[in-house]
N, C-alpha and C positions, 0 to 999 in steps of 0.2 A: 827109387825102385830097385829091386833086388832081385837078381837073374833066380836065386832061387825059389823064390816064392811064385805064387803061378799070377802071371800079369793079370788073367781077367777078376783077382782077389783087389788086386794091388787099385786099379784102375775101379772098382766096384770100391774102396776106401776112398780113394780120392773125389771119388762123384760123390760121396755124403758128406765127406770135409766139406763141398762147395754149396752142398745144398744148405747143411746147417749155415755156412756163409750167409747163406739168402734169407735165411728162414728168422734169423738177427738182426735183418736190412744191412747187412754188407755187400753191397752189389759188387759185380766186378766185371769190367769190361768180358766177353763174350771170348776174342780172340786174345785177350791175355791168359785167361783159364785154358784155351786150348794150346794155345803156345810153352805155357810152364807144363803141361802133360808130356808135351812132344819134348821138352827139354830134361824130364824128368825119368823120362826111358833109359834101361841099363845101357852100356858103350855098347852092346854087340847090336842093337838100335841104330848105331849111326847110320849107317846108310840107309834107313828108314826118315831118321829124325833129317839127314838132308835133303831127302826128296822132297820131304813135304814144307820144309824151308824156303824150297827154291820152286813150290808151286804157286801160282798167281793166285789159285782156290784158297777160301778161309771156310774150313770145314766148322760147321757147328758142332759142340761139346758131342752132342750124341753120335750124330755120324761119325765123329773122330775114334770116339771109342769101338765102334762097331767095326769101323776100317782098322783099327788095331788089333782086335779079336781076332777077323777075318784075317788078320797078316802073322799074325804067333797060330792060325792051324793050319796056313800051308808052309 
């Protein structure tokens, strides 16, 4: 990902990388698609990408995006 490109472009690409995924019968575990997104955030992210590291929650792909949207507008 790239600080300067606008995240909800960057994270709208990578949701149709994964659907195409799907769409070819490439499944892919649930929480490893969410875990490479959070991994894939610029470094001024970290202390986002360790919160959610270090939470017991495993957010579903969608919710995760929407919590990330919701965290680059405030």
């Amino acid at each position: 990902m790239l600080e300067e490109k606008d995240i909800k472009d960057q994270i709208n690409e990578y949701h149709k990388l994964i659907e195409e995924l799907r769409a070819e019968n490439i499944p892919l575990p649930a929480e490893f698609v969410a875990g490479i997104l959070i991994e894939k955030l610029h470094e001024s992210w970290n202390d986002y990408n360790n919160q959610r590291k270090h939470k017991q929650e495993q957010l579903p792909l969608e919710d995760l995006i929407t919590h990330i949207i919701i965290e680059d507008t405030n």
